[in-house]
MDAnalysis code that builds the backbone (N, CA, C; Angstrom):
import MDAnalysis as mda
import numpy as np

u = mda.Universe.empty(195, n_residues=65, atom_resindex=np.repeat(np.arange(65), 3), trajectory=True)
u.add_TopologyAttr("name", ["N", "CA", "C"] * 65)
u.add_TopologyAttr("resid", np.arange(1, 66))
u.add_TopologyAttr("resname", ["UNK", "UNK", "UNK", "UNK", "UNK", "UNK", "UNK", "UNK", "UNK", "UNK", "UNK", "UNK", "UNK", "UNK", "UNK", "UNK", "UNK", "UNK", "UNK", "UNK", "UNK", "UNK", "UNK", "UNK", "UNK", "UNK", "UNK", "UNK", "UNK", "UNK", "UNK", "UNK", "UNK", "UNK", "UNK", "UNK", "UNK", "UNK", "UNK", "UNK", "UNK", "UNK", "UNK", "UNK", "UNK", "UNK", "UNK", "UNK", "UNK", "UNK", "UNK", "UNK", "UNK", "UNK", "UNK", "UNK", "UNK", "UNK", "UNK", "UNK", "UNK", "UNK", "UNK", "UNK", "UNK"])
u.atoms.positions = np.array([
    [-44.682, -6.057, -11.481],
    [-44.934, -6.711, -10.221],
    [-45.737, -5.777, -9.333],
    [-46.578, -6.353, -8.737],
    [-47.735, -5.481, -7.807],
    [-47.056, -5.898, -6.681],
    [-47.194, -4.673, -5.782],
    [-46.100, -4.866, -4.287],
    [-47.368, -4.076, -3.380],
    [-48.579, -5.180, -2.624],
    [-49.865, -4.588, -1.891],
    [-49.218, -5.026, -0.301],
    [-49.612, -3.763, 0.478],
    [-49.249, -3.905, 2.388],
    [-50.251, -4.486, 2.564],
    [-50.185, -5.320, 3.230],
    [-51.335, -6.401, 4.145],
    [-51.127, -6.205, 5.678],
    [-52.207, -6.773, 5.874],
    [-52.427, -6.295, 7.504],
    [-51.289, -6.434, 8.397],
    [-51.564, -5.851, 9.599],
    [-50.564, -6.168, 10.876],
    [-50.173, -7.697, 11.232],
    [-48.973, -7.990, 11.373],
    [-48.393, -9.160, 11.522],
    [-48.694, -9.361, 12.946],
    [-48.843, -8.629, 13.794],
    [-49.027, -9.399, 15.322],
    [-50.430, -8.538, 16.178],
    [-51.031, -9.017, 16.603],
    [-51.788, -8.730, 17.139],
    [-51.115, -7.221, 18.855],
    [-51.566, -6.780, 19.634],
    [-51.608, -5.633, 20.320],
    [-50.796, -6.546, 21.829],
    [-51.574, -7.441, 21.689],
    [-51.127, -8.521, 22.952],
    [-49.511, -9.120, 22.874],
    [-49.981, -9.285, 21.364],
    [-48.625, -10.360, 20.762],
    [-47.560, -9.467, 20.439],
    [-47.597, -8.088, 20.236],
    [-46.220, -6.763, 19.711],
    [-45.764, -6.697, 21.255],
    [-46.800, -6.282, 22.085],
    [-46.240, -6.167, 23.720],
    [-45.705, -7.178, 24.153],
    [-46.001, -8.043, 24.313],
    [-45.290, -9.609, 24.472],
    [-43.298, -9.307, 23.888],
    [-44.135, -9.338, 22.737],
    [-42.309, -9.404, 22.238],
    [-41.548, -7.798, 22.390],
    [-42.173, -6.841, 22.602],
    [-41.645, -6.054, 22.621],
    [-41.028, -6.009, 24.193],
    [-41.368, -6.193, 25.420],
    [-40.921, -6.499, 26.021],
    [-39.776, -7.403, 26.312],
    [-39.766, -8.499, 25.703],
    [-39.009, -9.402, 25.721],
    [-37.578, -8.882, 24.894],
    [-37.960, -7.926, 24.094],
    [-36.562, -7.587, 23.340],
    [-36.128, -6.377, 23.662],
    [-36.595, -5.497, 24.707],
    [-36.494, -4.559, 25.951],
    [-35.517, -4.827, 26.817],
    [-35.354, -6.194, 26.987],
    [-34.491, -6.808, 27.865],
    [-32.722, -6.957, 27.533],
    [-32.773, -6.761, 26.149],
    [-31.822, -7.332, 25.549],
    [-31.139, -5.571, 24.681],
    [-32.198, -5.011, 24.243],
    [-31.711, -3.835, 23.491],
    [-33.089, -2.771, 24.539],
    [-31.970, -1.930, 25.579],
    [-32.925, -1.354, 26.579],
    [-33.345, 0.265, 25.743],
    [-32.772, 0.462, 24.931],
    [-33.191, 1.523, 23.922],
    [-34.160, 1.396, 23.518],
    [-34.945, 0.090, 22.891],
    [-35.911, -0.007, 22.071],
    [-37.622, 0.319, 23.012],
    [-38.279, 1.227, 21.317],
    [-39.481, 1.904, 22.411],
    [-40.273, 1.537, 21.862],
    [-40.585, 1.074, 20.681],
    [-41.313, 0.024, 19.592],
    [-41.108, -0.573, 18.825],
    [-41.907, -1.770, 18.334],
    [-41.888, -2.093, 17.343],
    [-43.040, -2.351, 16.597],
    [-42.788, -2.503, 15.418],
    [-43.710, -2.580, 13.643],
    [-43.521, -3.401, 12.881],
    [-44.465, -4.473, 12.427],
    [-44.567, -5.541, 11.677],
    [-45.647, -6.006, 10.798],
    [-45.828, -5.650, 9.699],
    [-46.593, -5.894, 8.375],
    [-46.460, -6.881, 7.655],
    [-47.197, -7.400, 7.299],
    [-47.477, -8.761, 5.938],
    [-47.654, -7.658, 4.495],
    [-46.312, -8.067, 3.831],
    [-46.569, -7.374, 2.830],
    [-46.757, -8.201, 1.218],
    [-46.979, -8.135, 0.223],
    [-47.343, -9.359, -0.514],
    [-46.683, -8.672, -2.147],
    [-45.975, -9.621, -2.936],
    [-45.343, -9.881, -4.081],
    [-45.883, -10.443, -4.980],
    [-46.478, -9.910, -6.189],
    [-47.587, -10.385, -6.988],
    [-46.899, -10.558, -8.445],
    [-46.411, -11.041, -9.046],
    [-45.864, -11.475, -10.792],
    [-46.996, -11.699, -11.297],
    [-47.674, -10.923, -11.987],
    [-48.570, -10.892, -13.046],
    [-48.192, -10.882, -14.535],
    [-48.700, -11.499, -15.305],
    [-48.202, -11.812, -16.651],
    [-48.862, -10.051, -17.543],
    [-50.121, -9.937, -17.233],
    [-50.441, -8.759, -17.922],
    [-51.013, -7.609, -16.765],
    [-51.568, -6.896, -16.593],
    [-51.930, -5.603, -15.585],
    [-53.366, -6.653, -15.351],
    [-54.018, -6.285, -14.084],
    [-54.994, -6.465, -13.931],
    [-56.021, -5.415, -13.600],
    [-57.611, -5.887, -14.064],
    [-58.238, -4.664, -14.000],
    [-58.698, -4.537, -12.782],
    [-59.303, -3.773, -12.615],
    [-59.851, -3.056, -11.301],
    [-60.583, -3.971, -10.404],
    [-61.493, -4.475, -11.524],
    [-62.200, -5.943, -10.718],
    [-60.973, -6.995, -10.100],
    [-60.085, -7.065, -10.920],
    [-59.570, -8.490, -10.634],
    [-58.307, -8.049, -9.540],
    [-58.091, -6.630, -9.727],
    [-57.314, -6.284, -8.515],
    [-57.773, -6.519, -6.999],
    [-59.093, -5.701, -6.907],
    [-60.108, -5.574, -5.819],
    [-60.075, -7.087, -5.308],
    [-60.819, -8.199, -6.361],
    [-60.611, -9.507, -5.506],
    [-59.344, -9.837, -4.796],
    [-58.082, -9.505, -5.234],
    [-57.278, -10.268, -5.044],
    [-56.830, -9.521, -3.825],
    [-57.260, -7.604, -3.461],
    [-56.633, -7.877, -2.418],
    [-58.051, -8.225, -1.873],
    [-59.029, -8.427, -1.469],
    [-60.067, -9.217, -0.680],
    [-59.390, -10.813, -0.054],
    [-58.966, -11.130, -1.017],
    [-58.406, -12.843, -0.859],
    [-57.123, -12.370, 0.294],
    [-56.130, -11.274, -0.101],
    [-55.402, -11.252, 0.790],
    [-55.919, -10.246, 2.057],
    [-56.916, -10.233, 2.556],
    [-57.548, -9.274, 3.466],
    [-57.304, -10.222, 4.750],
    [-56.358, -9.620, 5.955],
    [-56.657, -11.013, 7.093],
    [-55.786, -10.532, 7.655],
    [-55.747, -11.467, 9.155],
    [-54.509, -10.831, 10.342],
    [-55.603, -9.683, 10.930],
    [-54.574, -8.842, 11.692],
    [-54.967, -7.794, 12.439],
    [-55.357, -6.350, 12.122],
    [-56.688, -5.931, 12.342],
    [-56.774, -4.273, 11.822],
    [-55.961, -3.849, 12.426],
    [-55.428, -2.576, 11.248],
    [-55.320, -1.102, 12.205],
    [-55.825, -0.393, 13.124],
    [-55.102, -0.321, 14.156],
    [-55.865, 0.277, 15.089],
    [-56.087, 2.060, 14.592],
])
């Protein structure tokens, strides 16, 4: 099984948003971190080419800042 990190789950606007909002509730908290990460069952290994596409296909969401 291929286990690839994919981009940031919330945008800079959208982590502050909620991070605030859960500030309110747990006054400890000083960040938070959220990734799209992806689960791949492949029958045989894939090669280099067919890796590369696939993470291209999963390329999306938010850069790293």
């Amino acid at each position: 099984m291929l286990i690839l990190e994919g981009s940031r789950a919330f945008s800079d606007f959208n982590k502050n948003k909620l991070l605030t909002s859960l500030q309110k509730s747990l006054s400890g908290l000083v960040d938070i971190h959220a990734r799209y990460w992806h689960f791949v069952k492949t029958n045989d290994d894939l090669s280099e080419t067919e890796l590369n596409q696939l993470k291209e296909l999963l390329h999306y969401g938010e850069e790293d800042n």
